[in-house]
C-alpha positions as CSV (number, residue, x, y, z in Angstrom):
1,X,-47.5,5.1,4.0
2,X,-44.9,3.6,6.1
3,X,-45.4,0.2,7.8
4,X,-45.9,1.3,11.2
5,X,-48.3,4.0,10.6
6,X,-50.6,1.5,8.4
7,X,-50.5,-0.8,11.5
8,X,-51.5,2.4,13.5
9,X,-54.5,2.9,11.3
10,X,-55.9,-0.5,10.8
11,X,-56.6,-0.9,14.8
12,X,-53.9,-2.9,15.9
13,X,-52.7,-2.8,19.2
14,X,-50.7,-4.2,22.1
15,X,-48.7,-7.4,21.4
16,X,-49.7,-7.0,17.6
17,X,-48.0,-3.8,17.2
18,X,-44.8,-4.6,19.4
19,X,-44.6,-8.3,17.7
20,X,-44.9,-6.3,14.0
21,X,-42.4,-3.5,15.4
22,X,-39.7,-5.9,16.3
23,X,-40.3,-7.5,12.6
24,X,-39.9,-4.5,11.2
25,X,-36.1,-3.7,13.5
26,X,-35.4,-7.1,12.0
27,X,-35.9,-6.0,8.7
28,X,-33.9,-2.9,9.4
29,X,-30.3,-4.6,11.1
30,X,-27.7,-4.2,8.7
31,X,-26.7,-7.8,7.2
32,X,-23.7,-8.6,8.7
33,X,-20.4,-8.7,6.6
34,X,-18.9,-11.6,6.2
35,X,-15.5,-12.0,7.2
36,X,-13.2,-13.2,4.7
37,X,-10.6,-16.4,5.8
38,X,-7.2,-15.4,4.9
39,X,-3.8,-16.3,6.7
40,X,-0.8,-14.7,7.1
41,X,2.5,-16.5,5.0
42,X,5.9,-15.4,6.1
43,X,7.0,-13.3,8.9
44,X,10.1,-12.0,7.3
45,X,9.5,-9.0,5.7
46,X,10.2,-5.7,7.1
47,X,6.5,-4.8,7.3
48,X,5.3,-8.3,8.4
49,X,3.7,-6.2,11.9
50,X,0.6,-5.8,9.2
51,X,-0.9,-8.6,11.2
52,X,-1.6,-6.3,14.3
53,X,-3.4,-4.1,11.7
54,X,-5.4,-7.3,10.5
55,X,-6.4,-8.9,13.5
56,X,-7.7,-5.9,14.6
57,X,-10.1,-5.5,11.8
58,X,-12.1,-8.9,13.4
59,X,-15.4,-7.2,11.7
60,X,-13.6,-8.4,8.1
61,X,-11.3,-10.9,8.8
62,X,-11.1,-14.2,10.2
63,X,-7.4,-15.2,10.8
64,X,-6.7,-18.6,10.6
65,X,-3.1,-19.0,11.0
66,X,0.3,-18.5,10.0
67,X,3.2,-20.0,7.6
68,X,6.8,-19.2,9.5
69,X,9.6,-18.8,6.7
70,X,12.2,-18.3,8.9
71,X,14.0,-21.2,7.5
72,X,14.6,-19.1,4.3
73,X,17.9,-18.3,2.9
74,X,17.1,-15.1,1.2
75,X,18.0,-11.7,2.3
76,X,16.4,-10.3,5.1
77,X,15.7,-7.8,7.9
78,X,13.0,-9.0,9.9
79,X,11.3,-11.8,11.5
80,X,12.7,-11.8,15.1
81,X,9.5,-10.5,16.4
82,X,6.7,-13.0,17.1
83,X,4.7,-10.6,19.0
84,X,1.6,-10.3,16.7
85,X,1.4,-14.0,16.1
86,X,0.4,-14.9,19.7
87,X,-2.1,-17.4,19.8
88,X,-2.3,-17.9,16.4
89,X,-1.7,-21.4,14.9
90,X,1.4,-21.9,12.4
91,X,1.7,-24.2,9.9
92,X,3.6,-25.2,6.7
93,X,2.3,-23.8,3.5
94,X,0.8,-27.2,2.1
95,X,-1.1,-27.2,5.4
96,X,-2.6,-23.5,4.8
97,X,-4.0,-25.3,1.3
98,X,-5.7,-27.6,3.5
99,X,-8.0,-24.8,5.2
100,X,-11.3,-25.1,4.4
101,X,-12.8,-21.9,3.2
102,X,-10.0,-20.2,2.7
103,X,-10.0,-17.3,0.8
104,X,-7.2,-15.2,0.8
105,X,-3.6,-14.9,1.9
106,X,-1.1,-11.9,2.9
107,X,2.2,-12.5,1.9
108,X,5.2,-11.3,4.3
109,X,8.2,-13.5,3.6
110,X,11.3,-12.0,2.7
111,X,11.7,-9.8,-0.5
112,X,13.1,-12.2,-2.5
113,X,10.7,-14.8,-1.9
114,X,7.5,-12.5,-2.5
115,X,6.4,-13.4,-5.8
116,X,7.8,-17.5,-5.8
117,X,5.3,-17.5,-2.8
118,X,2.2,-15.4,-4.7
119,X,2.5,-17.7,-7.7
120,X,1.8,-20.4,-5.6
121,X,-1.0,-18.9,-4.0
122,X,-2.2,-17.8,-6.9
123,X,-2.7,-20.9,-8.4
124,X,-4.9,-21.8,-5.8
125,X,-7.2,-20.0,-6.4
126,X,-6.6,-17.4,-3.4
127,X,-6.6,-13.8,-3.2
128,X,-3.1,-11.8,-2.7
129,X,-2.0,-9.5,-0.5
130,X,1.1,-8.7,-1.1
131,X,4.0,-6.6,0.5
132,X,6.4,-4.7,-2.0
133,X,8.6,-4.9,-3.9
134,X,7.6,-7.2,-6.4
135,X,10.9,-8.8,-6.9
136,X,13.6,-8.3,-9.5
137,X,12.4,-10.2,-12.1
138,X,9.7,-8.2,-14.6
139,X,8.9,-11.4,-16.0
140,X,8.0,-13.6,-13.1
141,X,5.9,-10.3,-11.5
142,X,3.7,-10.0,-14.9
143,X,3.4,-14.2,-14.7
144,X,1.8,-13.5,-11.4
145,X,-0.3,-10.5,-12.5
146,X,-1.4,-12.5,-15.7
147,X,-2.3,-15.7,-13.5
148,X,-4.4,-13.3,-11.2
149,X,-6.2,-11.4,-14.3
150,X,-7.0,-14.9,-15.7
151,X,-8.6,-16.2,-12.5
152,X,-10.3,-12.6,-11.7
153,X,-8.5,-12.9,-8.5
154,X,-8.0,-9.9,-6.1
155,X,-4.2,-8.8,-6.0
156,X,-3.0,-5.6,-3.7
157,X,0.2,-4.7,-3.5
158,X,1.4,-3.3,-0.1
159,X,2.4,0.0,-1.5
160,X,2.4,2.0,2.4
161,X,1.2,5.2,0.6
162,X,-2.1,4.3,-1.5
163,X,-4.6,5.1,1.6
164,X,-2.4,8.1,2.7
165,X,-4.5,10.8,3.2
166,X,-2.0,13.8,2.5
167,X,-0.5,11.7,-1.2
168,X,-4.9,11.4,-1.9
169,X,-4.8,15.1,-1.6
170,X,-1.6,15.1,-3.9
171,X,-3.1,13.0,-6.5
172,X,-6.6,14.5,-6.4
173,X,-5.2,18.3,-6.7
174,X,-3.0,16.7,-9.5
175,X,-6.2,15.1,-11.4
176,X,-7.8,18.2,-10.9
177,X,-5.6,20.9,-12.6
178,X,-5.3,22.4,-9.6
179,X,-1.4,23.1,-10.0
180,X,-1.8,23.3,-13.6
181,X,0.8,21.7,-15.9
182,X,3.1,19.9,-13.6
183,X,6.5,20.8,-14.2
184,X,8.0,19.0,-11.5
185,X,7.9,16.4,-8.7
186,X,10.3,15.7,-5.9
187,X,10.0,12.6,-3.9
188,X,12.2,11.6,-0.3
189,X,11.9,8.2,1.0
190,X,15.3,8.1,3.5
191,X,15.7,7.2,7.0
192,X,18.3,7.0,9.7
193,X,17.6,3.3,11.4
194,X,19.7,-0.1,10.6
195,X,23.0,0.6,10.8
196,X,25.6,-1.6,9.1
197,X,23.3,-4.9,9.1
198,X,20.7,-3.2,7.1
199,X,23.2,-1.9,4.6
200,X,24.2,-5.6,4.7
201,X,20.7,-6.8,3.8
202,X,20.5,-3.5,0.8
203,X,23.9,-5.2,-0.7
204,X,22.0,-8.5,-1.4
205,X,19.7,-6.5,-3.8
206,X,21.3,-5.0,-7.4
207,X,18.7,-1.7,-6.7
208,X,19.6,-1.4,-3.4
209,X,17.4,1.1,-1.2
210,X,16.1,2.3,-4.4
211,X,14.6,-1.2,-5.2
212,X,13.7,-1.6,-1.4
213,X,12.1,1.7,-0.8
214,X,11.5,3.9,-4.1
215,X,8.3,1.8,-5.1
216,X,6.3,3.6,-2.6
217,X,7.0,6.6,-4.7
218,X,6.8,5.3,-8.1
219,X,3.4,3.9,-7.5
220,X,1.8,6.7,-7.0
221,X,3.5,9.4,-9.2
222,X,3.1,7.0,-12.4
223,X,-0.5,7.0,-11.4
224,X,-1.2,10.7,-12.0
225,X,1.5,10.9,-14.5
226,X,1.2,8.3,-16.2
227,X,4.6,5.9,-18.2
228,X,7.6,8.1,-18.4
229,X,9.1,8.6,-21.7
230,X,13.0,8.0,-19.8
231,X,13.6,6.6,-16.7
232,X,17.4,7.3,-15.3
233,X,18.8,5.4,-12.4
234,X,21.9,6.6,-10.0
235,X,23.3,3.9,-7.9
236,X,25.5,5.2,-5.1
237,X,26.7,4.4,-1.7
238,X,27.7,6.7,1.1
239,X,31.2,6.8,2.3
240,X,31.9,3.9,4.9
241,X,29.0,2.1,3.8
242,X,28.7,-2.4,3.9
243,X,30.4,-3.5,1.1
244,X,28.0,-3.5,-2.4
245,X,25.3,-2.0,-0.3
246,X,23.8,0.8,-3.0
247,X,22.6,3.4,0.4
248,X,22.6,6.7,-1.5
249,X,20.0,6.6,-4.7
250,X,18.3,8.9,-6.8
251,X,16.1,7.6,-10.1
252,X,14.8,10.6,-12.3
253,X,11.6,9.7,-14.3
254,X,11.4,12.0,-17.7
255,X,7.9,13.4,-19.0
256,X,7.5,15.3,-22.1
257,X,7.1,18.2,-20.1
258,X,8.5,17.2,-16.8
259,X,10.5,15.4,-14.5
260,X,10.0,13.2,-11.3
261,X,12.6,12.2,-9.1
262,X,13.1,10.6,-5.8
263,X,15.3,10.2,-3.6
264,X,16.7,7.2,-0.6
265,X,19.0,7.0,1.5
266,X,19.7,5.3,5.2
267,X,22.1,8.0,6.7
268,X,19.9,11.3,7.2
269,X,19.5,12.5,10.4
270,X,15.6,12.1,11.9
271,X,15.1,10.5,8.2
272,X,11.4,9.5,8.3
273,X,10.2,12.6,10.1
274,X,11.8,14.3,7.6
275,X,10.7,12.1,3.9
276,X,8.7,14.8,1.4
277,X,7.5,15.0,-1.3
278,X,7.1,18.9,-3.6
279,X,4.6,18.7,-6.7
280,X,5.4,21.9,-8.9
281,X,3.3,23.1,-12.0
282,X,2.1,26.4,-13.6
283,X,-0.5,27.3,-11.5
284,X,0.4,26.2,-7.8
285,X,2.7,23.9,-6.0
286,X,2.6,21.5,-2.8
287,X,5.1,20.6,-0.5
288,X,4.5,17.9,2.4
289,X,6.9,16.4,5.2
290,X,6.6,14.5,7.1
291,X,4.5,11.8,4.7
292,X,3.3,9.9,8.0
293,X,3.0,10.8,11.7
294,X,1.5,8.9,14.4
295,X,1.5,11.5,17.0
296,X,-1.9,12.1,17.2
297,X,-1.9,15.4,15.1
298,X,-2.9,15.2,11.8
299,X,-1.0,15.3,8.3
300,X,-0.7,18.7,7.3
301,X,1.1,20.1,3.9
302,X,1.2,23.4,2.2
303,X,-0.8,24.7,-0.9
304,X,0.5,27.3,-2.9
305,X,-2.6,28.8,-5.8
306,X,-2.2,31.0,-8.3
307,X,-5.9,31.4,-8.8
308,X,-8.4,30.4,-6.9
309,X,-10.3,27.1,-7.5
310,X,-13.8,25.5,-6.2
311,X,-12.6,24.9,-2.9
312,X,-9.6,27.1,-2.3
313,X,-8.8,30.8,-2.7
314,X,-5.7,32.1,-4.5
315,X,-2.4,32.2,-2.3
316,X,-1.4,30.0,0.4
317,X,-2.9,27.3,2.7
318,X,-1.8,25.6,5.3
319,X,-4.2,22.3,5.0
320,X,-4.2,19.6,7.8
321,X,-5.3,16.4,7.2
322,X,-6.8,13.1,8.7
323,X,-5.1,12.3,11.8
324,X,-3.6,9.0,11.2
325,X,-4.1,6.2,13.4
326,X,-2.6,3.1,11.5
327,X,-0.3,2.7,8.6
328,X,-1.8,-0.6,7.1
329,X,-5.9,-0.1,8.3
330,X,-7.0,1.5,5.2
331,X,-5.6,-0.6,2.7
332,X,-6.7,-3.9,3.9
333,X,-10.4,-2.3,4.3
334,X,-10.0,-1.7,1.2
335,X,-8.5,-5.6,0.3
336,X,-11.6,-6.6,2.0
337,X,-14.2,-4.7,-0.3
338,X,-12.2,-5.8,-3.2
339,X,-12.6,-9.5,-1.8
340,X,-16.2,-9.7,-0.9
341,X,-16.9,-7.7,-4.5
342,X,-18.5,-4.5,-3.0
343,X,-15.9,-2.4,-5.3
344,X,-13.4,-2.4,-8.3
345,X,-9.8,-2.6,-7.4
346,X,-8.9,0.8,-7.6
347,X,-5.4,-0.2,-8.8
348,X,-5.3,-2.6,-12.4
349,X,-3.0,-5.2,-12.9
350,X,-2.1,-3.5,-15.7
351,X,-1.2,-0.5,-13.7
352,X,1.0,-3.1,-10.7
353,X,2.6,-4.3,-14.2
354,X,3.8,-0.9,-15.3
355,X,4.7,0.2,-11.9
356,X,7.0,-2.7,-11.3
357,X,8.5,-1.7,-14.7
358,X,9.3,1.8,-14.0
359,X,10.5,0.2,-10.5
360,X,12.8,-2.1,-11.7
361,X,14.4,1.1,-14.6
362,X,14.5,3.2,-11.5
363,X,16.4,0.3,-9.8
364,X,18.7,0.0,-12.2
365,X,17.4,-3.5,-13.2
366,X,16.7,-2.8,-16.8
367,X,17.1,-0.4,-19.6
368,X,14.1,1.7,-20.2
369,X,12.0,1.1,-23.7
């Protein structure tokens, strides 16, 4: 018998009942979440605007400040924009230690400074959020992965496609044999903004645009396909281009039984609107562009079966998706579950450490074992 219909039974009335009703709403209010303390360090990297996305979320997050890096000397193509840091208090780095309570920390300096910085905040004990790429130095990445798998210390890395809702229909149609054996996948991550001073900031990197831009792709394909048995990287530039600035790229991942490759560069016309991605197997194929709009009309990519399955017929379908409203939003929802330890971090540091790998192969960094 529920509470309120025993009190019913037993006589009890008036002020009793009320008094033992507003108990029992009491009893019933969700418990509210506790927002995690975390702070903002650098302001340099090209997707530093994430702090928009997290002040909004003020029902997980308390803000408590921000670490400028301006004074940096490494490459960079950001940090003019102070916009989202109104009102919020800046401070060195050795100050941020100094906050009581706090609890974690997302990283947005410049690329080359990225993983110098997470060290350093990993060894205090703080959880990372941190914006790709993870640097050109496999060693230094996996001392940071190691330190944070030691401590049992929540790491994210800012890969912009991990809460897509169109690449989650990918990966799930993928997992699920929908397509069959996949045969082939073709990723574009190019745009048309920056000019010559972005191809100036590409030429301080080996990897160029590949190593700026490509992760977002590799993250995700080598988590349905797992480690490639070649990886095959192809530097290039396009005519006029900044001097040493690698603009044109292509990296080709090799399965037994297929091949991956994607695809950058800053020159093509209505680029973004225009980045895809085609999964190809035996039994079906998708094809997706544009990977993102904000428009207010949702996602929408094309399904190709050749039988039908448990939730779609045989032929084609035209399948529209969420209708995104914020780049960054589901991600650091997620970072915030991982945090207060309502979930598993859906991606493993040994997973970041192999991703970084094929990266760096893709980037022309290493030679692939």
């Amino acid at each position: 018998m529920e509470r309120r219909e025993f009190l019913k039974t037993t006589g009890l009335h008036g002020s009793v009942i009320a008094a033992a009703s507003a108990l029992l709403a009491q009893e019933n209010k969700p418990t509210p979440v506790a927002k995690i303390k975390i702070a903002q360090v650098g302001i340099c990297h090209e997707h530093a605007n994430r702090m928009d996305t997290l002040r909004k979320l003020s029902d997980d997050y308390e803000v408590v400040g921000v670490v400028d890096d301006r004074h940096s000397t490494a490459a960079r193509y950001g940090g003019s924009n102070l916009k989202p840091y109104k009102g919020l208090k800046w401070m060195s780095l050795d100050e941020l230690f100094e906050v009581p309570g706090l609890q974690a920390v997302m990283i947005e300096t410049a690329n080359g400074d990225l993983v110098p910085t997470a060290i350093k905040c990993m060894e205090r004990g703080l959880a990372i959020a941190m914006d790709k790429p993870g640097g050109e130095d496999i060693v230094l990445f996996k001392k940071l992965l190691e330190g944070c798998e030691e401590r049992s210390l929540p790491f994210q890395m800012g890969y912009m496609l991990r809460t897509n809702p169109a690449i989650q229909f990918c990966q799930q149609a993928v997992r699920k044999g929908w397509l069959g054996d996949i045969f082939e996948i073709q990723a574009g991550m190019s745009h048309s903004y920056g000019g010559e001073s972005y191809q100036r900031y590409l030429s301080a990197y080996h990897g160029g645009i590949m190593f700026n831009l490509g992760c977002h792709h590799v993250d995700w394909i080598v988590s349905v396909m797992g480690r490639p048995e070649k990886v095959i990287s192809l530097l290039g530039s396009t005519v006029g281009a900044a001097k040493g600035a690698k603009n044109n790229s292509m990296a080709v991942l090799q399965y037994p039984h297929a091949h991956a490759s994607i695809h950058a560069c800053d020159l093509e016309t209505d680029g973004i609107r225009n980045r895809r991605v085609k999964i190809t197997g035996d039994q079906g194929s998708i094809e997706l562009s544009p990977l993102e709009r904000f428009d207010g009309k949702p996602l929408s990519l094309q399904l190709r079966l050749k039988e039908a399955n448990e939730t779609y017929e045989k032929g084609t379908h035209i399948v529209d998706l969420a209708i995104e409203g914020d780049r960054y939003e589901g991600q650091l929802r997620e970072f915030a579950r991982v945090v207060r330890g309502e979930i598993e971090n859906p991606y493993t540091y040994a997973h970041d450490a192999l991703v970084q790998e094929v990266h760096l192969a893709a980037s022309g960094y290493l030679e692939w074992q």
